[in-house]
N, C-alpha and C positions, 0 to 999 in steps of 0.2 A: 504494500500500500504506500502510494506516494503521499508524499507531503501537503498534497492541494484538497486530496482524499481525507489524510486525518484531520485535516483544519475542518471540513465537509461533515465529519464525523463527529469531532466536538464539537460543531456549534449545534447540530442536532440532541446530540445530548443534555446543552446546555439548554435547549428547548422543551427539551422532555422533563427534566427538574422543576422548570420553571412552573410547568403548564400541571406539575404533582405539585408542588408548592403552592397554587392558587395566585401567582403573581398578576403585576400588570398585563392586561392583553393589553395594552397599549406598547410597550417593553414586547412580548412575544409574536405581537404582528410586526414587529419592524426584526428582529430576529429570521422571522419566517423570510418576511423578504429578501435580507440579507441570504438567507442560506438559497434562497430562488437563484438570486443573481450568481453567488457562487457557482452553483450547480448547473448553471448555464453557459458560464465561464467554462468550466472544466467537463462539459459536455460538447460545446461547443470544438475548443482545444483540439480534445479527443477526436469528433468527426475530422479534424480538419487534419490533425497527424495521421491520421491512418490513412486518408485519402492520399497524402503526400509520401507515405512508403510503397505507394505505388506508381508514382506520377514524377517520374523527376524534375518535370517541369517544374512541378510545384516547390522541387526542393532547391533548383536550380536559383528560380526567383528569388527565392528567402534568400541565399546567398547575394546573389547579384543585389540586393536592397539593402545590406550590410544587415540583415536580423540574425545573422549565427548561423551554425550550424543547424543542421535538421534533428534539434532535438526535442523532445516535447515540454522541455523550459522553457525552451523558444520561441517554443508554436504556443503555448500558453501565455507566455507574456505580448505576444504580438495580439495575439486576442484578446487578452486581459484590455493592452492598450485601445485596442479599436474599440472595444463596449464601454470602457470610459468616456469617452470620443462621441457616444450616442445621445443623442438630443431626445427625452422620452416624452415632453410634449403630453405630456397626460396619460400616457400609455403606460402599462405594465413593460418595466423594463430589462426584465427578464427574458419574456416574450418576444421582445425585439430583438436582445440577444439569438437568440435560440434559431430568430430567424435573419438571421442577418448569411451573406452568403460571402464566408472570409477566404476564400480559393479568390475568387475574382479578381481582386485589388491585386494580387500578387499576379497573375495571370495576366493582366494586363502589361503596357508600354511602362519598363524602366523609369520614372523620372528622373529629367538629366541632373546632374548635378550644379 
């Protein structure tokens, strides 16, 4: 279990405490959230590495765009950075994650330098 996974896993836990404790649902809806986002982040990620251990393309890009190697710290924090980056406008912004399509940008024309 990676690193992105346990953080995924305590804060679930710390959810479950909470919500046997009788706490804030005010405190445990913003938690929930939080753990959406996560878990959107690090599904998102996911799709996107696995797509690129097949696709050199996709692993070429990453390089050519100076993001690192092809490794899934890489592809997680390239993802991380783009869903920061999202303007949620009122929307569940998980959701937008989830559907956001992170091959493309990379897929596309190098920006020059």
């Amino acid at each position: 279990m990676d690193e992105y996974m346990l953080e995924i896993n305590d804060l679930r836990r710390r959810i479950a405490t909470l919500k046997f404790e009788r706490a804030s649902l005010i405190i445990i809806e913003d938690l929930e959230a939080q753990l959406r986002i996560l878990k959107a982040i690090y599904d998102s990620a996911g799709a996107l590495f696995a797509a690129g251990e097949n696709d050199r393309r996709l692993q070429a890009s990453f390089n050519e765009r100076e993001l690192g190697d092809w490794s899934f710290d890489n592809v997680y924090a390239y993802v991380y950075d783009q869903a920061v980056a999202l303007e949620p406008d009122g929307h569940d912004l998980a959701a937008l994650i989830w559907q956001q399509d992170y091959a493309a940008p990379l897929l596309g024309a190098v920006p020059a330098k």
